[in-house]
N, C-alpha and C positions, 0 to 999 in steps of 0.2 A: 504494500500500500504506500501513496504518496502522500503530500504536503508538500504543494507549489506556494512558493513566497515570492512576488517582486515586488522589493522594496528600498529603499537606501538608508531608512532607519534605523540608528544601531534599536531603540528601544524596539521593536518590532522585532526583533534576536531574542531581547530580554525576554519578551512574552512566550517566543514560542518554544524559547529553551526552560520556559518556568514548566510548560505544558509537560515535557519528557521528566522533567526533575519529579513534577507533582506525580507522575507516573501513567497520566491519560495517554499519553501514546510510549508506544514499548518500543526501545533504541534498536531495538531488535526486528522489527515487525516494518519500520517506516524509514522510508526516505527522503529527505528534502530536496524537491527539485527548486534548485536556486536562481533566478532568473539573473544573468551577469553586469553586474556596471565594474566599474572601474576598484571601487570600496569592496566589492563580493570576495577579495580576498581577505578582507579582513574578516570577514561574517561566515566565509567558510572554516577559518580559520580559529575561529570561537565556537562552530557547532565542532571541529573536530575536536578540540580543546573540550569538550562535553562530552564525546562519543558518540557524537549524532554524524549516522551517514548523509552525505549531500553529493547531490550530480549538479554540476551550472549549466546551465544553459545558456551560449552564445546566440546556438540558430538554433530552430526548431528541429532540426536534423537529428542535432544533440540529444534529445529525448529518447528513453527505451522504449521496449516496446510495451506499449500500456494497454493491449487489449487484456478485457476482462479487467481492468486493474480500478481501484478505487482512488479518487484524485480529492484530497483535503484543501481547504482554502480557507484562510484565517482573516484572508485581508480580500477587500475590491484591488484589482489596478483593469488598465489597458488590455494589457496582455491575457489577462484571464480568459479575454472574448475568444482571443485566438485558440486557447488549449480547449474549452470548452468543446468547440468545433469538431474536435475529436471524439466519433461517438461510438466507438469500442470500448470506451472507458465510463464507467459512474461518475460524476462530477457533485459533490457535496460539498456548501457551502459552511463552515464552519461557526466562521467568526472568530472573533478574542474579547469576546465578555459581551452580556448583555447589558443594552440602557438606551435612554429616549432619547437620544441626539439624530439630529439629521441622518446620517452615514447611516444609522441601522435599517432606513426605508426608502431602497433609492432604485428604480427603474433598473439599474444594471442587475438585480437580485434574479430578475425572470431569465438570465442564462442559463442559471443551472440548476441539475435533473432534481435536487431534493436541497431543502435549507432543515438545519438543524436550528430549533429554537427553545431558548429553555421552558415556555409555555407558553399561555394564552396571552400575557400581554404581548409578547413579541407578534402573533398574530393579527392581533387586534391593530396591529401599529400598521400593519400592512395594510388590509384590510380599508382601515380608513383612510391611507395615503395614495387607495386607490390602485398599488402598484399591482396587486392580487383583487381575486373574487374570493366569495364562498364557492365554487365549482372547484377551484386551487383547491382548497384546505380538503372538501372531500374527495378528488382523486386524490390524496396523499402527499400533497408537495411539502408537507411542513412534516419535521421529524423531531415530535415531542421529546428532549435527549433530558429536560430537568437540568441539574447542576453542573454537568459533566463538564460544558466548556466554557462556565462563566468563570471561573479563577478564585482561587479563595483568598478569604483574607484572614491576617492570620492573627487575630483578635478571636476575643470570648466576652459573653456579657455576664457582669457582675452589679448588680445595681447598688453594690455601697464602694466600688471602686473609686478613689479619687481622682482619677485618672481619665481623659477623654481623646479621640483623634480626631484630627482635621486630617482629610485627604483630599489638596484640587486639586484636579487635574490641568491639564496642559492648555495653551493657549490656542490648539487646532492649525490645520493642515492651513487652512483657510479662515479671514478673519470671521466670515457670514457663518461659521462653525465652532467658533470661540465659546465655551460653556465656564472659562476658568474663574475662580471669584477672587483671584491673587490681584490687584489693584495697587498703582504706588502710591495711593493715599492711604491704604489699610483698608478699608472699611470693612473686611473680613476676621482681621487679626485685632481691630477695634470692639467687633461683633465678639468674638470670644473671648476679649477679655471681661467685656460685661458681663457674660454668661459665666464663667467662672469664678468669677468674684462674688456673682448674686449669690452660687450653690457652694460656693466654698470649695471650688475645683483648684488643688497645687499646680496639678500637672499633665501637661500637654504630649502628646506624638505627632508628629507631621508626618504623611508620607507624602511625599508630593508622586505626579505622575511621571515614570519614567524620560518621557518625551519634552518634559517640560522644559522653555527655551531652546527648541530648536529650530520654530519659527520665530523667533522673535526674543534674544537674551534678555532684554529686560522684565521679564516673569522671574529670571533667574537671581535677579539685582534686588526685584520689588521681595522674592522668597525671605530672599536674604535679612532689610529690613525688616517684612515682620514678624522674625525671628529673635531680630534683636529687640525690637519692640516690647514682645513680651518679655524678653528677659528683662529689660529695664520694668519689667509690671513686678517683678517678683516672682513669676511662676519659672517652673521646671521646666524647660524644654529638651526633647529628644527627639532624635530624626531618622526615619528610613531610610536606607542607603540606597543611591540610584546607579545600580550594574551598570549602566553605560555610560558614566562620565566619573572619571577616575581623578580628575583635577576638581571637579564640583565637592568629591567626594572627601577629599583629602583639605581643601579649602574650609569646606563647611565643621572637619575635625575641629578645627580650633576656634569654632564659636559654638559647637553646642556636642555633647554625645551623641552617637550613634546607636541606634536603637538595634540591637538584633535579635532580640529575647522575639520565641516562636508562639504564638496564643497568648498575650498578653490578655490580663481580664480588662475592660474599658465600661465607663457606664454610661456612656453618650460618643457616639461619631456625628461628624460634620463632613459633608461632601459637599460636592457639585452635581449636574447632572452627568452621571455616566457610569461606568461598569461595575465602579468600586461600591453608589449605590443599592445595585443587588448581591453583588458579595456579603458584605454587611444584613443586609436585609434576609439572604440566607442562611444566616447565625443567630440571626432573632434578636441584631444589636440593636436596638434605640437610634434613627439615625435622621438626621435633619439635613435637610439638601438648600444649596445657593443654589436660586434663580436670579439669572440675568438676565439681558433684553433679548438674548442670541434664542431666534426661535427652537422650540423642541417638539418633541413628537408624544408628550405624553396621551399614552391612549385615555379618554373621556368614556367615564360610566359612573355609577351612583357611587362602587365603591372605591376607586381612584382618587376620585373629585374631593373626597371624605378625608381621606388621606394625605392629601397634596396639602388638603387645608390646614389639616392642622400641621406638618412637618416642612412644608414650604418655608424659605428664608426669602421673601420677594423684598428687592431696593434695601436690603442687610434693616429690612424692620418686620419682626412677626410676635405673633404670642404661641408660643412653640407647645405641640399637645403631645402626649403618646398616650394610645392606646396600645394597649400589649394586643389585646384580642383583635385590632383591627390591623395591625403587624401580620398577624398568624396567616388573617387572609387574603392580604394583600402579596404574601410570601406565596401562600397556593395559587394565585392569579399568574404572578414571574413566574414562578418556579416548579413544573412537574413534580411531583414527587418521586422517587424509586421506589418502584414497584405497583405504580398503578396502570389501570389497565392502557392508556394511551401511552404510558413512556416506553419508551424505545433506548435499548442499550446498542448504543452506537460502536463503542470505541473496544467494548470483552471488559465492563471493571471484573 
């Protein structure tokens, strides 16, 4: 089985090398077909470093032979349309993590033969962006897979923890894609320290999103400040390490510790719109989301609507609710469960 990547991203390595670490696909079993720029030796040179087999592909020539063969895809590009075209092979759209951002409902999806989604809201998303019918879902296009390839996070909920995460993500491919709530005024790292002071919260986790500043350094500049920011507030800060920048990482050593403890207990996260959302959300963490003006795809129903309302952070001002019970169902809406009867074991767990 394959896993076709074109990309020039180092963090798009990070993702799919977390996929073989977390164990979803076996080093043994898959290949990465590498589509080649100039950089692919670097990134070949990191999955071997992993012991992830990769073939590059210069020209289409380069390709084995894939009949009968199963073809994984984590990411949209170009080139996808071209391999697609090849229909001796299965073509399965993977992804790398569910969430309501643009990108996850976009006309390019109707290429290929089946899409993995971890439930009904990723359907629902379609659905009303029009890109699919209900005839779609009943012939089978959509392959209920649950959790398998949203990405875990690696927190646990403790509700006397003192302890809370911020995670935004990056500032997008594209500016009309921008979800991040990092700002060089603060008004995010303003927003929590309100919040922390109200509940008597010490101490903070950042992880920011691997990608972040590589369209645009100054996300990287504004991190930075308010970082320090809060340290000037008195609280504790600690920070996820980002695999793919090694100068960020080593810079960032000597203004704050690095986090690497595995399931830390937290009693509140803070996101943006995007993956790390229903990670979270499938640990049953408590988690509050920044909204910004950058349009999103949140699918609209009675119990969505319920939910956004109260966990919503719109223009960094809300009165922030949890419902545990409305969590649970809002978790079975994203999220398949394993072992019922629509989910579909994609990958052999």
């Amino acid at each position: 089985m394959y896993i076709y990547i074109d990309s020039k991203i180092n963090g798009t390595f990070a993702m799919l090398i977390q996929y073989f670490e977390d164990g979803i696909f076996d080093k043994n079993q898959y290949t990465v077909l590498l589509k080649y720029y100039k950089i692919s030796k670097n990134h070949k040179k990191l999955l071997e470093k992993n012991h992830i087999t990769s073939i590059s592909i210069r020209r289409w020539s380069d390709l084995p032979d894939l009949t009968s063969q199963t073809i994984f895809y984590l990411f949209n590009a170009q080139s996808n349309c071209r391999l697609v075209s090849y229909r001796k092979a299965k073509h399965i759209f993977i992804g790398h993590g569910e969430s309501n951002k643009l990108a996850s409902a976009k006309p390019i999806f109707r290429i290929y033969d089946y899409i993995a989604v971890a439930g009904n809201g990723s359907i629902d998303r379609f659905l009303e962006q029009k890109i699919f019918t209900q005839c779609d879902v009943e012939y089978g296009k959509f392959l209920k897979v649950g959790a398998q390839f949203i990405g875990e996070a690696k927190y646990c909920y403790d509700e006397n923890a003192k302890i809370i995460l911020y995670a935004p993500t990056w500032e997008g491919g594209i500016k009309e894609e921008n979800y991040s709530s990092i700002t060089n005024s603060l008004e995010s790292f303003s927003f929590l320290s309100k919040y922390m002071k109200k509940y008597e919260i010490k101490s903070i986790i950042i992880q920011p999103h691997p990608n972040i500043g590589h369209r645009d350094s100054s996300y990287i500049s504004a991190l930075i400040k308010g970082i320090l920011f809060l340290k000037q507030e008195n609280f504790s800060v600690s920070l996820r390490p980002i695999k793919t920048s090694l100068f960020y990482n080593l810079f960032l050593k000597f203004i704050v510790p690095i986090h690497q403890e595995q399931n830390t207990a937290i009693s509140r996260a803070f996101c943006d719109v995007s993956a790390m959302e229903i990670q979270l959300l499938n640990k049953e963490i408590p988690t509050f989301v920044f909204f910004n003006d950058t349009k999103n795809l949140l699918p609209h129903n009675v119990l969505t609507d319920k939910y956004y309302k109260n966990v919503g952070i719109y223009n960094f001002k809300s009165e922030l609710v949890i419902d545990k019970d409305l969590l649970k169902q809002v978790k079975r809406y994203y999220i398949e469960p394993k072992g019922s009867q629509e989910y579909v074991n994609l990958v052999g767990e």
